[in-house]
Wavefront OBJ file of the C-alpha trace (Angstrom):
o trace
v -102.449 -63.752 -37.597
v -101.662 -65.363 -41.221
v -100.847 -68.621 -41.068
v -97.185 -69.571 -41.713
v -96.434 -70.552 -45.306
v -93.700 -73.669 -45.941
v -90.711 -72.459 -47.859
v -90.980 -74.394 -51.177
v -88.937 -77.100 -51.487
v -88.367 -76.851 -55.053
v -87.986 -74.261 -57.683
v -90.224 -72.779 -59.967
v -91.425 -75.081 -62.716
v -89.657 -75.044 -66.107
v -93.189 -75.232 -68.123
v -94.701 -72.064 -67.292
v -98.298 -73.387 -65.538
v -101.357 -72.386 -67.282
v -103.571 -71.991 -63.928
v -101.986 -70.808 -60.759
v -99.870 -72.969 -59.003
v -101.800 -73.417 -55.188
v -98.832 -76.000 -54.194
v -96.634 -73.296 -53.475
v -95.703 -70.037 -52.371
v -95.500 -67.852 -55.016
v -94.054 -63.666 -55.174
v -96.055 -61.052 -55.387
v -95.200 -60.441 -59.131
v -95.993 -64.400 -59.966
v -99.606 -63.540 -58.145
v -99.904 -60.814 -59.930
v -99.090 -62.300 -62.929
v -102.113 -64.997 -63.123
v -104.200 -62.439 -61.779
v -104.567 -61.625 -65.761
v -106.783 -63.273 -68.128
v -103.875 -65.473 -69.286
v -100.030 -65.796 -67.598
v -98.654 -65.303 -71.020
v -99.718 -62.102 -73.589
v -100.086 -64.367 -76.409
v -103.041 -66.419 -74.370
v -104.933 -63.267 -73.166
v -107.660 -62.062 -75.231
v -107.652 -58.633 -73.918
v -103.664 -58.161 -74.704
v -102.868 -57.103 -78.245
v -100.487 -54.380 -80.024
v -102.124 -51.732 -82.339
v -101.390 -51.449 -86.316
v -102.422 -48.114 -88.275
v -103.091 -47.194 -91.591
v -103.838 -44.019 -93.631
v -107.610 -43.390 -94.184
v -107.874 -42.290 -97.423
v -110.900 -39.646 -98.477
v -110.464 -37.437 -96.277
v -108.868 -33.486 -97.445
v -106.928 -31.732 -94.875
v -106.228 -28.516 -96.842
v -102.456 -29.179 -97.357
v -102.387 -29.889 -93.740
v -101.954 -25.759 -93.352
v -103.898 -26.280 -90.066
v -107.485 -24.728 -91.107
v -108.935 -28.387 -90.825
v -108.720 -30.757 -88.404
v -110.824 -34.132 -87.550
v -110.822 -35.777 -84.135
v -112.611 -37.689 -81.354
v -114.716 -40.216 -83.664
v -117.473 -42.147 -82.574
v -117.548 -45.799 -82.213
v -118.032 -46.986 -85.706
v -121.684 -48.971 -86.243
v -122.558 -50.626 -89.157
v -126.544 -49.606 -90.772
v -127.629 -50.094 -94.269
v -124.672 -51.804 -95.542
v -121.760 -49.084 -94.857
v -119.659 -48.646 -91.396
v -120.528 -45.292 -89.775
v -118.808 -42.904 -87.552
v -119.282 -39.586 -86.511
v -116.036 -37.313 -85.323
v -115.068 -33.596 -84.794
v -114.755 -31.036 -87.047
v -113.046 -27.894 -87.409
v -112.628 -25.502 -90.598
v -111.743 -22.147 -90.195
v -110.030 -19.446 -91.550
v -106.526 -20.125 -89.312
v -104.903 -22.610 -87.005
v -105.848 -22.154 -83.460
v -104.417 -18.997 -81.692
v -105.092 -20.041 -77.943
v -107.841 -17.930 -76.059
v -106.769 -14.593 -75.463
v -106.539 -14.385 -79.617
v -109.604 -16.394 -80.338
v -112.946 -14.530 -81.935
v -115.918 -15.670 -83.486
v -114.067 -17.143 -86.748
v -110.639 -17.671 -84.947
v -110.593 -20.647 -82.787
v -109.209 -20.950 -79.593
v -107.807 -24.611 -79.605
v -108.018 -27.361 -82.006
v -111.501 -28.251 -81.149
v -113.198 -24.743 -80.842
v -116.016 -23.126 -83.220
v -116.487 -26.840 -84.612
v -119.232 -29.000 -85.334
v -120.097 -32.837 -85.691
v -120.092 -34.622 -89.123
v -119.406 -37.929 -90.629
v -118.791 -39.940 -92.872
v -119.033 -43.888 -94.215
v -117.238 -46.358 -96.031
v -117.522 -50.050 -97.472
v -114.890 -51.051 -95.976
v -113.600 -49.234 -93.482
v -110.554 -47.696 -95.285
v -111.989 -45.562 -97.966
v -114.218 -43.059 -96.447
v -116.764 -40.638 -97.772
v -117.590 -37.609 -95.857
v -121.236 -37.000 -95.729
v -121.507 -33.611 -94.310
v -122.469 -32.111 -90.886
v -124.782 -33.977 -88.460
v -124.865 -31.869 -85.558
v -124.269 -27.875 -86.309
v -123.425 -25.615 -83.711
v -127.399 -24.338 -82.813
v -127.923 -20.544 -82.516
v -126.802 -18.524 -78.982
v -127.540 -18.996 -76.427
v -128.418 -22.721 -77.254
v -126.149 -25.421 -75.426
v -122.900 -25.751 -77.863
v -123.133 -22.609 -79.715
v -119.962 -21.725 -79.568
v -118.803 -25.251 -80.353
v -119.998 -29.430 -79.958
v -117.215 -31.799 -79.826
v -116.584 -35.345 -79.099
v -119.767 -37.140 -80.026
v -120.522 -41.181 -79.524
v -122.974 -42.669 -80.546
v -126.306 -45.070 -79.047
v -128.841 -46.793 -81.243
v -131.706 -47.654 -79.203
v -135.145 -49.274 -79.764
v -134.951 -48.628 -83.579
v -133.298 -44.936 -83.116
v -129.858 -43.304 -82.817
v -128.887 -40.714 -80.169
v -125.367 -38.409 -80.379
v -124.525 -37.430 -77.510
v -121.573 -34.558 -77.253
v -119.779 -31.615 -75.434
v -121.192 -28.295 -76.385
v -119.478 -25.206 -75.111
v -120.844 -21.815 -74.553
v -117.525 -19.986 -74.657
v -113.666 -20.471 -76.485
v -112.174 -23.630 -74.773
v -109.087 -22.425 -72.304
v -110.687 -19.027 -71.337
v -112.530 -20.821 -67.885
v -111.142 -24.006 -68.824
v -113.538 -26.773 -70.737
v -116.406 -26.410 -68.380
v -119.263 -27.114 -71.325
v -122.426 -29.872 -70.137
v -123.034 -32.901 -72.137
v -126.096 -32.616 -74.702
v -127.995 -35.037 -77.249
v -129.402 -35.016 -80.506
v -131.845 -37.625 -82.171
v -133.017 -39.553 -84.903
v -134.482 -42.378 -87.096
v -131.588 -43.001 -89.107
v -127.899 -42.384 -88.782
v -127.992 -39.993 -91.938
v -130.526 -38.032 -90.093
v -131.607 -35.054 -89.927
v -131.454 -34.546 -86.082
v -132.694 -32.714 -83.494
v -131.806 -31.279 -80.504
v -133.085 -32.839 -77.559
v -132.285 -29.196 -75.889
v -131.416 -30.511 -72.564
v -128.093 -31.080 -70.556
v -128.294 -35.361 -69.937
v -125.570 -35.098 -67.798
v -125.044 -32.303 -65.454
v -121.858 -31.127 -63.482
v -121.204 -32.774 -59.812
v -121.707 -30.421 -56.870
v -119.716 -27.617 -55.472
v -116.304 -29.549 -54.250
v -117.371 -32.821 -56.102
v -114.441 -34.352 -58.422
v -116.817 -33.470 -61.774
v -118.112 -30.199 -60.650
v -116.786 -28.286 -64.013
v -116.630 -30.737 -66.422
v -118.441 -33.930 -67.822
v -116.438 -34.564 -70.887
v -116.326 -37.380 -73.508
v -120.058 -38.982 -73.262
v -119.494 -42.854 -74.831
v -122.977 -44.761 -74.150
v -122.866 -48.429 -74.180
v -126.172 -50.963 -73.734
v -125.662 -53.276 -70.629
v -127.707 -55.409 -68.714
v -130.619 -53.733 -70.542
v -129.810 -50.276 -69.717
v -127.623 -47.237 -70.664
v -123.909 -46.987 -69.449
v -122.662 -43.810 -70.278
v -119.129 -43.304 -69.608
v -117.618 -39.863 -69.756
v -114.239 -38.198 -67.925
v -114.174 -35.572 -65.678
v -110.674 -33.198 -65.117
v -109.766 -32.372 -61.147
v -107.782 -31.106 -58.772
v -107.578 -27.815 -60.572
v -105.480 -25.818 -63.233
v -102.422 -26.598 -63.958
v -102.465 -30.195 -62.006
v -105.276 -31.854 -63.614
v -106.288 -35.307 -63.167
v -108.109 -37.047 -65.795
v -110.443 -40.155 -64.158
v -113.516 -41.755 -65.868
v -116.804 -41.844 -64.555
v -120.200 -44.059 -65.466
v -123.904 -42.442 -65.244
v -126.824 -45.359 -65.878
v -130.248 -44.580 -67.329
v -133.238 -46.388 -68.286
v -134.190 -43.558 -71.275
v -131.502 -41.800 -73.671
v -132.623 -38.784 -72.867
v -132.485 -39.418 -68.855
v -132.363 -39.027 -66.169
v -128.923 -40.710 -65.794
v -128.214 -41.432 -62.145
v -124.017 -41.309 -61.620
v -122.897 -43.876 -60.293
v -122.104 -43.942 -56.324
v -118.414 -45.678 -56.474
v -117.425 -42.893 -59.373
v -114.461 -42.763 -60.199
v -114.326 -45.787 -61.765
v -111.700 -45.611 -63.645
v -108.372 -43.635 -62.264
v -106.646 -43.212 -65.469
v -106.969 -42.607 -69.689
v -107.274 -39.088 -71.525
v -110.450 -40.775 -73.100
v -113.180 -43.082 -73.163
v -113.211 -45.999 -74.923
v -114.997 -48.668 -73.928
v -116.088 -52.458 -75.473
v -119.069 -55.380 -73.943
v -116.355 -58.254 -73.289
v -117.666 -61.856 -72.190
v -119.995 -60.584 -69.576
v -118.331 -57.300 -68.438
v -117.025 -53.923 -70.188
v -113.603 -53.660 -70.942
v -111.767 -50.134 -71.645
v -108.506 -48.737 -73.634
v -106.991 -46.693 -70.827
v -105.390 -45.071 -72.843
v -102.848 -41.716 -71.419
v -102.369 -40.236 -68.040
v -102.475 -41.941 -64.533
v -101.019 -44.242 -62.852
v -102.703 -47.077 -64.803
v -101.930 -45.711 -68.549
v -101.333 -47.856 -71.815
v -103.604 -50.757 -70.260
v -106.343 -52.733 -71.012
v -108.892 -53.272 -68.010
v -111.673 -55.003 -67.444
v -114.656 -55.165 -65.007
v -117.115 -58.030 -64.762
v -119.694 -55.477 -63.435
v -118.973 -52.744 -66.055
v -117.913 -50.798 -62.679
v -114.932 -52.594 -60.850
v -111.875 -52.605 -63.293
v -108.604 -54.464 -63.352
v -105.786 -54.318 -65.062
v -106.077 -57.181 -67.647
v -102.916 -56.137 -69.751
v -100.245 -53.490 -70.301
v -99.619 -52.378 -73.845
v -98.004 -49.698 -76.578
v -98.634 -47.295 -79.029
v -102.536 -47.454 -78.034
v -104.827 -45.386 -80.339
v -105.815 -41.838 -79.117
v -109.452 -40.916 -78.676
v -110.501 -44.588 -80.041
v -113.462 -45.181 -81.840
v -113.554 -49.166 -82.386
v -115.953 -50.762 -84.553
v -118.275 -53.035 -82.042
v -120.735 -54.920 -83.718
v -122.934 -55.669 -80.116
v -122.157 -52.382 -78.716
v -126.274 -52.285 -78.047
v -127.143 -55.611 -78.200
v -123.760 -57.851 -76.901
v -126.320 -59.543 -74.036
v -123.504 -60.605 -71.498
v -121.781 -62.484 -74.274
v -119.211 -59.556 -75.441
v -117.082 -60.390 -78.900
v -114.590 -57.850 -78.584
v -113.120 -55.589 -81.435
v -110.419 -55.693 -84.326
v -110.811 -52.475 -85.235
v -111.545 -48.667 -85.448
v -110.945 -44.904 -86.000
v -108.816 -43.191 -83.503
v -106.528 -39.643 -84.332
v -103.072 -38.166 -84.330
v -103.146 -34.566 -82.976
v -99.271 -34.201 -83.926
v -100.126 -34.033 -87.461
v -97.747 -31.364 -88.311
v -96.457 -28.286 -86.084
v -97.932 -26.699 -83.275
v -98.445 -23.527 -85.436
v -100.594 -25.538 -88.027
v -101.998 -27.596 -85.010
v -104.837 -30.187 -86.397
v -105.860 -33.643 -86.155
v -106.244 -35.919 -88.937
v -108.366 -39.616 -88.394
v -106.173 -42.862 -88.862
v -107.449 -46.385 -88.366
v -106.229 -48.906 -86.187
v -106.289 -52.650 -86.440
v -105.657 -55.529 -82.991
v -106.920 -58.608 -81.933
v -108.555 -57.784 -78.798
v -111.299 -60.359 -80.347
v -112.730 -64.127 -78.676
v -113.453 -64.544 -82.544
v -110.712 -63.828 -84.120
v -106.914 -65.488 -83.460
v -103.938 -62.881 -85.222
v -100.845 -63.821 -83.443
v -98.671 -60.949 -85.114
v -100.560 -58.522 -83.183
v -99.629 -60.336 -79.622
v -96.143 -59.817 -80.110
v -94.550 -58.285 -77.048
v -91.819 -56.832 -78.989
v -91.882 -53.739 -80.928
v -88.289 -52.369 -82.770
v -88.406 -48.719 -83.019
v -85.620 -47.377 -85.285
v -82.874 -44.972 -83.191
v -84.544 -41.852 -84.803
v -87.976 -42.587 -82.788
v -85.885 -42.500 -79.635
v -83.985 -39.305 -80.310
v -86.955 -37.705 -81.169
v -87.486 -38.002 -77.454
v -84.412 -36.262 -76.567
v -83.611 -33.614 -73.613
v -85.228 -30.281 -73.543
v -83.504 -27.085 -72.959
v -84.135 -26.683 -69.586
v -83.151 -30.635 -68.725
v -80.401 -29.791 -70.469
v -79.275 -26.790 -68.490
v -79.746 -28.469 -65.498
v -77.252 -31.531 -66.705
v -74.864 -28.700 -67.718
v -74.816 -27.309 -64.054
v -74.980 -30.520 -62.599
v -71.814 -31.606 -64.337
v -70.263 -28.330 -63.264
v -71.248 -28.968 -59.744
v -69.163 -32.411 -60.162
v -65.756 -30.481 -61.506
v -66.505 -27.935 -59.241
v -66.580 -30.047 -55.855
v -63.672 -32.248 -57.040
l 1 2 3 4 5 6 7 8 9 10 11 12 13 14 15 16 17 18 19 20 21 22 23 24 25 26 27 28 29 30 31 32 33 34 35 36 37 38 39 40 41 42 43 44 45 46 47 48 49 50 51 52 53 54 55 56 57 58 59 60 61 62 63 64 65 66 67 68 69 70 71 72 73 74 75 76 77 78 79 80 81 82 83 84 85 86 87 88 89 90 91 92 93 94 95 96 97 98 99 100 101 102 103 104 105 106 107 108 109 110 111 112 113 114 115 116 117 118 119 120 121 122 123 124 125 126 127 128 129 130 131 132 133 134 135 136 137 138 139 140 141 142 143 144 145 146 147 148 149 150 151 152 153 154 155 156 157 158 159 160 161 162 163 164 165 166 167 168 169 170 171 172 173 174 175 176 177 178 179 180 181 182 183 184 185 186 187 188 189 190 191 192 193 194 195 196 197 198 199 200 201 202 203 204 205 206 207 208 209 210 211 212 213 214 215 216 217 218 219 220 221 222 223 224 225 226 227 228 229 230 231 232 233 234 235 236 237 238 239 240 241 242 243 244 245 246 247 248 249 250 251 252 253 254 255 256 257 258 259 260 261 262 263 264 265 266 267 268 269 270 271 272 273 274 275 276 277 278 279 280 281 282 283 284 285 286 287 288 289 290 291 292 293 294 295 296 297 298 299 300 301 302 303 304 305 306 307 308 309 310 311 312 313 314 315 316 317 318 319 320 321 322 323 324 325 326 327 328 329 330 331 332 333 334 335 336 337 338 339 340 341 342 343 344 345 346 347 348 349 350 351 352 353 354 355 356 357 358 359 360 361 362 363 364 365 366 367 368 369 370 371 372 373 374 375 376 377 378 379 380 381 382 383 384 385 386 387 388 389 390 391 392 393 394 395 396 397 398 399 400 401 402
C-alpha cells in the first residue's frame, strides 16, 4: 500500500519554486509541471514560439499551381553557403488526384517530382542550383517520383536518402521504400546506391506499407534514422515515428525493438540536444504541437507544448553529425506552407522559420506564451456546411420539443 501523505499545512508558495518542492504534496498538474525542463516557458530551453519570413529566390510560376517546393532537408553548412535539399514538382497542371493522373499529370502535390536544391549566404536569399536526385529510368526505385529527402554527411561524404514511388501517390496509397543516393560533395553529381535501406515491416506489422520521411542523424557514433510509418488503414490513419540504427549509410539498419517511438507528428524533425535527441512533433496525435525529448534518442517526453510549429521542418543544425552528447540546439530553418493558394492550384512554396530552441542563444521575444491573432484568423476557422446543418436541426429539435 502507498504510504499516507500529510495534508499540507500551508498553501502553495507565492514565489513559484525553481526545483520541485519535496516538502509537500503537490497535484498531479504541479508534478507534471516540473516534470519539464523548466516550471516556467521562459526558463526551458526546449520551449519557444516560431517566426517566419518570405524566402526570396525562389519562382512559383504566378503561383498557378504547376510548381510546388516542399519537405526540405535539414539545412548544413559546406564551403561557405547553407545547403538544403527539398521537393520538387513542375508540370504541366496542378494535381488532379489519381484516377486523372498520367505520366505528365500528377496525382498529388508531390507526384512525378524530383529532388533539387539550392544555397544561400545567408539563409534568406536563396539560389536554386538545379536537380540532385532525378527520377531514374523504370523500373528503377522512384521512377515515378522521389520525395522528401534529408540529408547525412558521413566520414567526408554526403548521403540523400528519400521516398521513391513506383506508381501515382493515392492509387494503393503511399506504399514507396526508402532509397539513397551518394557523393563527395553536396553539389554532387550522385549516384544511386540502387538499394531499398529501409524496407517495409512484416505482414500485420504497424510499417508494413510504408516507411516514409527518412531524417538520419549521427548519435553515439552511429546512424539514427528516423522515418514515419501510416497505420491502421485507409481512411483512419495514424501517423507514429519510428527509429532504424546502422553502423554504414548504406545498411543494414536494424529497427528498433520499442518502435514506435514516437506516437504523434505528420513529420520528422529531429535535433542532438544536451545528450539526447529532441523532436518537433509537429501535427496529428495525441501529443501534437510539442516539443519532446529523449535522453536515449528513443524514450521521449513531452518537454513543452507550443503554436504555429513549422510544417515538414528542416532546421539548420550545425552538429547534426558531429554534436558528441553535447547537443546546441537550433534557431533556425526551412519548413513549407501547402495552403499556398486554392486547392485547385494546390502547391507548396518554402518559408523560413526562426526560435530559440538554442543553449547558446537567449531571445526572450520568442518565449512569449502569448500570441494575438486578429478576429479574421479565427473566422477563417468557422463552421462547415454540414456542422452547420446539424446546429440548424439541433435548434429545431429545441423549438420543436418546447
Amino acid at each position: 500500500m502507498l504510504k499516507e501523505q500529510p495534508e499540507n499545512s500551508t498553501g502553495f508558495p507565492f514565489v513559484l519554486p525553481k526545483e520541485k518542492p519535496t516538502d509537500r504534496m503537490l497535484s498531479r498538474s504541479m508534478e507534471r509541471n516540473y516534470s519539464y525542463t523548466a516550471p516556467r516557458p521562459e526558463h526551458n530551453e526546449l520551449y519557444s514560439q516560431f517566426k517566419y519570413t518570405e524566402l526570396k529566390g525562389f519562382d512559383y510560376n504566378n503561383h498557378d499551381g504547376t510548381i510546388s517546393r516542399r519537405d526540405p532537408s535539414k539545412v548544413i553548412f559546406e564551403n561557405g553557403k547553407y545547403y538544403v535539399w527539398y521537393t520538387k514538382r513542375h508540370t504541366p497542371t496542378s494535381p488532379k488526384g489519381a484516377k486523372n493522373s498520367n505520366d505528365t499529370i500528377p496525382s498529388s502535390d508531390w507526384d512525378l517530382s524530383d529532388i533539387w536544391y539550392a544555397t544561400s549566404a545567408d539563409g534568406f536569399q536563396w539560389e536554386e542550383q538545379g536537380v540532385a536526385v532525378p527520377r531514374p529510368p523504370k523500373p528503377n526505385v522512384g521512377w515515378r517520383s522521389v520525395t522528401t529527402t534529408d540529408i547525412l554527411k558521413w566520414k567526408g561524404k554526403f548521403y540523400l536518402y528519400y521516398q521513391g514511388f513506383m506508381e501515382a501517390s493515392g492509387k494503393r496509397g503511399d506504399d514507396c521504400p526508402v532509397a539513397v543516393s551518394y557523393a563527395d560533395s553536396p553539389d554532387g553529381p550522385w549516384t544511386p546506391a540502387n538499394k531499398i535501406i529501409i524496407p517495409n515491416g512484416k505482414e500485420g506489422e504497424w510499417d508494413q506499407y510504408s516507411i516514409h520521411d527518412p531524417y538520419p542523424l549521427v548519435y553515439k557514433g552511429k546512424i539514427y534514422l528516423y522515418y514515419k510509418s501510416d497505420f491502421d488503414g485507409d481512411p483512419n490513419l495514424v501517423r507514429m515515428q519510428g527509429l532504424a540504427i546502422a553502423d554504414d549509410p548504406l545498411g543494414p539498419f536494424e529497427k528498433h525493438p520499442l518502435n514506435p517511438v514516437i506516437t504523434s507528428g505528420h513529420e520528422t524533425t529531429m535535433f542532438p540536444f544536451q545528450d539526447g535527441i529532441a523532436a518537433l512533433v509537429i501535427k496529428d496525435g495525441n501529443e501534437h504541437f510539442t516539443i519532446q525529448y529523449a535522453e536515449d534518442g528513443v524514450n521521449f517526453d513531452i518537454a513543452s507544448i507550443t503554436s504555429l510549429m513549422p510544417t515538414a521542418a528542416g532546421p539548420y543544425i550545425p552538429d547534426a553529425f558531429n554534436s558528441n552528447g553535447n547537443g546546441r540546439g537550433i534557431t533556425w530553418g526551412i519548413s513549407h506552407f501547402v495552403n499556398a493558394t486554392t486547392w485547385s492550384h494546390n502547391h507548396s512554396i518554402l518559408t523560413r522559420f526562426d526560435c530559440d530552441l538554442s543553449l547558446d542563444v537567449n531571445d526572450p521575444e520568442m518565449k512569449k506564451t502569448i500570441v494575438y491573432w486578429k478576429p479574421e484568423i479565427y473566422y477563417k476557422q468557422g463552421l462547415s456546411k454540414k456542422q452547420k446543418e446539424r446546429i440548424k436541426k439541433e435548434n429545431q429539435s429545441v423549438v420543436e420539443s418546447k
